[in-house]
C-alpha positions in Angstrom: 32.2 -23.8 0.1 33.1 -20.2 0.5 31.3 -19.0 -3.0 28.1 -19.6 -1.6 28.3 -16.6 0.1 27.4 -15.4 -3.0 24.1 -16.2 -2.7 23.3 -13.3 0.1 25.1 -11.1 -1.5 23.4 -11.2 -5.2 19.8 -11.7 -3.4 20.7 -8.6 -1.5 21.8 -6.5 -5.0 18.6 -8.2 -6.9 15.9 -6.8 -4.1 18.2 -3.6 -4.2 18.0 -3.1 -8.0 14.6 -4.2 -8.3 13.0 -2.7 -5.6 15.0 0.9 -6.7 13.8 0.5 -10.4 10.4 -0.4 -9.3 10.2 2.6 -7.0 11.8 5.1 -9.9 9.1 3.8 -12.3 6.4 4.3 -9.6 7.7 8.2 -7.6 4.1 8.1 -6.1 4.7 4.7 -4.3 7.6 6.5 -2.2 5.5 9.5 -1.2 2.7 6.9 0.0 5.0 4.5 1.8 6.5 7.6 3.8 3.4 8.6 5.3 1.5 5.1 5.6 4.4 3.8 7.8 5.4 7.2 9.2 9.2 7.8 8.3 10.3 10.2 11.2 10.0 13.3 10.3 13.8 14.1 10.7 14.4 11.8 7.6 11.0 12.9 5.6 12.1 15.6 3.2 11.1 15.4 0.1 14.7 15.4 -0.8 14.9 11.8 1.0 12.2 10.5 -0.9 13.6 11.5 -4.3 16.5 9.8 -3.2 15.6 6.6 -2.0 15.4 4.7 -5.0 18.8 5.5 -6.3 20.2 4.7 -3.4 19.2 1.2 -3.3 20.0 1.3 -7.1 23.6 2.5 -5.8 23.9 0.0 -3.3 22.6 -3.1 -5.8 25.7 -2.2 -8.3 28.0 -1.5 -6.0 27.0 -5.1 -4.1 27.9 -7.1 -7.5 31.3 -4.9 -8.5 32.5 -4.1 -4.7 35.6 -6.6 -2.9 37.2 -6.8 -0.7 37.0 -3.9 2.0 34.3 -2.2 -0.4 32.3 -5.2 0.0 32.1 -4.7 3.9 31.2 -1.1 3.2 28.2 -1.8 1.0 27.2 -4.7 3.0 26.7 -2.6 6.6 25.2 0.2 4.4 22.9 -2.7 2.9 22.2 -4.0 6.4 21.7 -0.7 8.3 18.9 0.1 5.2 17.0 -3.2 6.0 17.1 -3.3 9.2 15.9 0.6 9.0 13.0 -1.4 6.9 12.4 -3.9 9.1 11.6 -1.6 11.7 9.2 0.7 9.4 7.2 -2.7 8.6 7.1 -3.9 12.1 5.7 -1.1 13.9 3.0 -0.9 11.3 1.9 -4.7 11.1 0.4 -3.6 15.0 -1.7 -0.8 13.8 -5.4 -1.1 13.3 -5.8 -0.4 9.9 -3.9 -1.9 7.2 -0.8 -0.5 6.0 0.5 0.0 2.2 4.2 -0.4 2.4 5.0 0.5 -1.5 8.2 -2.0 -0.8 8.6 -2.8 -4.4 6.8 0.2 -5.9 4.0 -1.1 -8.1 5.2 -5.0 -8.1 4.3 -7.4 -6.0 1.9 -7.0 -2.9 2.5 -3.9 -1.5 0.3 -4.6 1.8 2.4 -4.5 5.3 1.6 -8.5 6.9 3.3 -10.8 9.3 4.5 -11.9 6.2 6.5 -8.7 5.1 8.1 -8.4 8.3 9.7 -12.0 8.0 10.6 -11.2 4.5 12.5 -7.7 6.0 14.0 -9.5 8.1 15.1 -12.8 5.5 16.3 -9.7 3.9 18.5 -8.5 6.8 19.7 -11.6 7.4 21.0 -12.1 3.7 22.8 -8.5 4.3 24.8 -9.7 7.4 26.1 -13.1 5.2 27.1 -10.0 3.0 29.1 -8.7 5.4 30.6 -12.0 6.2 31.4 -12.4 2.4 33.2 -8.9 2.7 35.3 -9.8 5.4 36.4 -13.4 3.8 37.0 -11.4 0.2 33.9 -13.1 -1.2 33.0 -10.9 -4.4 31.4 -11.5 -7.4 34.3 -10.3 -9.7 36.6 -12.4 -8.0 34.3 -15.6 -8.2 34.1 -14.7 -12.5 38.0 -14.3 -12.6 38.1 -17.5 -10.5 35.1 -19.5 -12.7 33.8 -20.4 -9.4 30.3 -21.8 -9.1 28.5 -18.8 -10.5 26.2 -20.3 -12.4 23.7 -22.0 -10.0 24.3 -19.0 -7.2 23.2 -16.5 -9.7 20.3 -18.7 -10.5 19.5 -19.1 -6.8 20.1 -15.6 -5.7 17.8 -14.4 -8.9 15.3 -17.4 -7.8 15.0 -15.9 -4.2 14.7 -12.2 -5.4 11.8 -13.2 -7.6 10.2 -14.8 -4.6 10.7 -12.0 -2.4 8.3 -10.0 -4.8 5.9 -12.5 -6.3 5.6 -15.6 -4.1 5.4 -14.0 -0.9 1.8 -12.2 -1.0 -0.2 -12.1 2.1 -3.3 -13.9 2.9 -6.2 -12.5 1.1 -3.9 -11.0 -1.8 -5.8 -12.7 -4.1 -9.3 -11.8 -3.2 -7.6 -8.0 -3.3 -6.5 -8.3 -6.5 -9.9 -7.5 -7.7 -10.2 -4.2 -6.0 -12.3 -6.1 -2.8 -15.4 -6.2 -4.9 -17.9 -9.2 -5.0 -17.9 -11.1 -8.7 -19.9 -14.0 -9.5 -17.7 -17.2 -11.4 -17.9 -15.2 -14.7 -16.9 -11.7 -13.0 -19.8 -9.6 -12.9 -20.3 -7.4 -9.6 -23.2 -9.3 -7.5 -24.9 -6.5 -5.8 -25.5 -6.9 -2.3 -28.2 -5.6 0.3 -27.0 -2.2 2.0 -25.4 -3.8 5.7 -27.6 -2.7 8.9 -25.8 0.0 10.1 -26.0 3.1 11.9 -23.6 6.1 12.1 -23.4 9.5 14.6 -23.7 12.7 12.8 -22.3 15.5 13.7 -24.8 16.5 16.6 -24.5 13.0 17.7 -27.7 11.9 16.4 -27.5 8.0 15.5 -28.9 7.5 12.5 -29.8 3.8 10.1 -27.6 4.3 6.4 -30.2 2.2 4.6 -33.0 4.7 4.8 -30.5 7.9 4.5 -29.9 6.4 0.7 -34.0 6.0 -0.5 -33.3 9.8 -2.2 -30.3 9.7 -3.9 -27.1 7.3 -4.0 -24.3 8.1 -1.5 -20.8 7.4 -1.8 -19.5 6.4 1.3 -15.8 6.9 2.1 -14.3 5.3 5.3 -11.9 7.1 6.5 -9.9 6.9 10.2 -7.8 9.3 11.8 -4.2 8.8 11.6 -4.1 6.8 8.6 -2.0 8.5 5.6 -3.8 7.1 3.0 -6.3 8.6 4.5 -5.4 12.0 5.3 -4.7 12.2 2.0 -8.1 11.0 0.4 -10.0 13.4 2.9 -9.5 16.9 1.1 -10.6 15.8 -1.8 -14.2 14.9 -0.5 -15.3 18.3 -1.2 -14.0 18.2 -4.8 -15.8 14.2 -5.4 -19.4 16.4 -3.6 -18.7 18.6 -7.0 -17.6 15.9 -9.7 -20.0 12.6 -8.4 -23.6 15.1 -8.3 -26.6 14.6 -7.6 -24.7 11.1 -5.6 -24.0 12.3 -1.8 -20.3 11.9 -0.8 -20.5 11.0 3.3 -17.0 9.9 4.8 -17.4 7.6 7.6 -14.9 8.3 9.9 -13.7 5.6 13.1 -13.7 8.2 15.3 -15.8 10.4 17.2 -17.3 13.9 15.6 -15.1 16.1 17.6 -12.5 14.3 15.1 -14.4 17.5 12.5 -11.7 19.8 15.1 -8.8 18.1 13.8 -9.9 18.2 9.9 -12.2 20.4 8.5 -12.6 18.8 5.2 -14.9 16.3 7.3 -17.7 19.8 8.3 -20.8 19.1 6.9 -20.5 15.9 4.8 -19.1 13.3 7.9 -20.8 10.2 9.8 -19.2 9.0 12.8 -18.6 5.0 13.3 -16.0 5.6 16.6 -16.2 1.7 17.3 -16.0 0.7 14.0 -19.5 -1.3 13.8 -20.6 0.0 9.9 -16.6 -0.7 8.9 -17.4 -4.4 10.1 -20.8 -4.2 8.8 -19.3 -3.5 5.1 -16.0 -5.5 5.7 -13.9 -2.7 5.6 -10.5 -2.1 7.4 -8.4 1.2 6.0 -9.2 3.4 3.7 -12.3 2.0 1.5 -15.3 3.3 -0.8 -18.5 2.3 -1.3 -21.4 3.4 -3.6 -25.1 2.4 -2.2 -27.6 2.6 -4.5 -31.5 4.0 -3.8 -33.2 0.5 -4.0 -31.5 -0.8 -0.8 -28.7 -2.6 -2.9 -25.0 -1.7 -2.8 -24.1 -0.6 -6.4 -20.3 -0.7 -6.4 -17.5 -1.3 -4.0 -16.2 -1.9 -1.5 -12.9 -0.9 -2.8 -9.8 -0.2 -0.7 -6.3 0.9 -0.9 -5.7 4.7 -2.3 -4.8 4.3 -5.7 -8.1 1.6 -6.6 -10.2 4.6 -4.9 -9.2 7.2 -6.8 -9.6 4.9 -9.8 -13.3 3.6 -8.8 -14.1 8.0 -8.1 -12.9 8.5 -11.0 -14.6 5.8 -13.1 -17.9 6.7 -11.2 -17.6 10.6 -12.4 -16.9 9.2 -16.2 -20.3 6.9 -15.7 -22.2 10.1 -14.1 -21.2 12.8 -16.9 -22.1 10.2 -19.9 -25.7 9.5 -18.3 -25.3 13.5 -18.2 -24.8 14.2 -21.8 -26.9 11.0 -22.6 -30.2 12.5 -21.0 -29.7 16.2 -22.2 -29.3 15.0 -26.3 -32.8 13.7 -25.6 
């Protein structure tokens, strides 16, 4: 039946509008998904970025009102977009370290898997039926004018677009939800012995972490080269040495300590990890935080992804400054 064509093109407009309003509620998310999945830099302008979500907004309205030859129109633009995302989301499902896509802004799980990449690519799919629903005149407006089967396609179309955000989360999602901390059945933190690990300072000297935390907590931030969450955590290290005192702020970086030539924010306040054994040792991938306490126990974290480390930092100061003013009233 030639209205269910319909179908790709109102789950193509649904994505579009949600996606677009989700991204113009969340400005940040587009910033962060242009450097984790490393938009070339012909196309990276901040001018791009501001744009992006009203362009998909564009597109979703212009999918449900367009026939005819605008319906071709929209549809290629649609496609070329997605496949332009599909592309994005494969090359970083190879990477090392996991990727933060920001796909949806701040719904559903914004995580780059094998999983987003079939969805991109569901997605591209549903924008070439578009095109086919162009070229045979299938349109929204003319389905309405027609009382065609609108109804359960719209239902459908709105069914698969909710999907697409929710449904579709990647293995693991759930245990992330929490921020990658470790919770007991009633959701306290259950503090854990500091890992066996060792790390290469600067001068190459390998060193155990345990004992390096018997004088005073450290706040370990993993870090690796190359990563855009990353690169943008690292200059504020010296700013958290300032704000988290008398707790010692270390990055641990996957690299070796020449990486100090490429970013001086890691001089002086760096460990080394350049085959990844402490990441694996805390069960760590990207970006992460950790807070080990003096007794040998881990007192917060791990946390990763950017914005639930800036959040756990920032909690962590709040805690510091009230113990603070708590122990000068006395």
């Amino acid at each position: 039946m030639p209205s269910a064509l319909l179908l790709p093109v109102l789950t193509c407009a649904a994505v579009l509008l949600l996606s677009g309003v989700a991204k113009l509620r969340a400005p940040e998310s587009v910033d962060e998904a242009f450097t984790s999945l490393e938009v070339p830099k012909a196309v990276d302008t901040a001018s791009v970025r501001r744009l992006v979500p009203w362009v998909e907004v564009a597109l979703g309205a212009w999918l449900l009102l367009a026939t005819g030859t605008a319906l071709v129109v929209v549809a290629v633009l649609t496609l070329l977009l997605f496949l332009a995302y599909l592309v994005l989301v494969s090359r970083a499902v190879r990477r090392d370290e996991p990727v933060d896509c920001g796909c949806f802004g701040a719904l559903g799980d914004s995580r780059v898997t094998r999983v987003t990449v079939w969805r991109n690519a569901a997605l591209v799919l549903s924008a070439a039926l578009a095109v086919v629903a162009g070229l045979r005149d299938v349109g929204l407006i003319g389905a309405v004018v027609d009382g065609d089967a609108l109804p359960w396609v719209a239902m459908a179309a709105l069914s698969a677009a909710v999907a697409v955000l929710v449904a579709y989360r990647s293995p693991g999602s759930a245990a992330e939800a929490d921020g990658g901390l470790r919770l007991d059945a009633e959701g306290n933190y259950v503090r854990q012995p500091t890992p066996r690990a060792a790390v290469l300072t600067q001068d190459g000297e390998l060193r155990l972490v345990a004992p390096e935390t018997r004088t005073s907590a450290h706040l370990l931030v993993f870090l690796s080269p190359g990563c855009g969450a990353c690169e943008r955590i690292g200059p504020h290290l010296e700013q958290w040495e300032k704000d988290l005192s008398p707790v010692t702020v270390r990055a641990v970086v996957a690299a070796q300590p020449t990486a100090v030539d490429l970013y001086p924010w890691l001089a002086g306040r760096s460990w080394y990890d350049p085959f990844s054994i402490t990441r694996a040792a805390f069960g760590v991938r990207g970006a992460a935080v950790v807070l080990l306490g003096t007794d040998g126990m881990l007192a917060g974290g791990p946390v990763e992804g950017e914005q639930d480390i800036f959040d756990f930092v920032a909690q962590l100061g709040e805690h510091l400054r009230g113990a603070t003013e708590v122990s000068d009233a006395r």
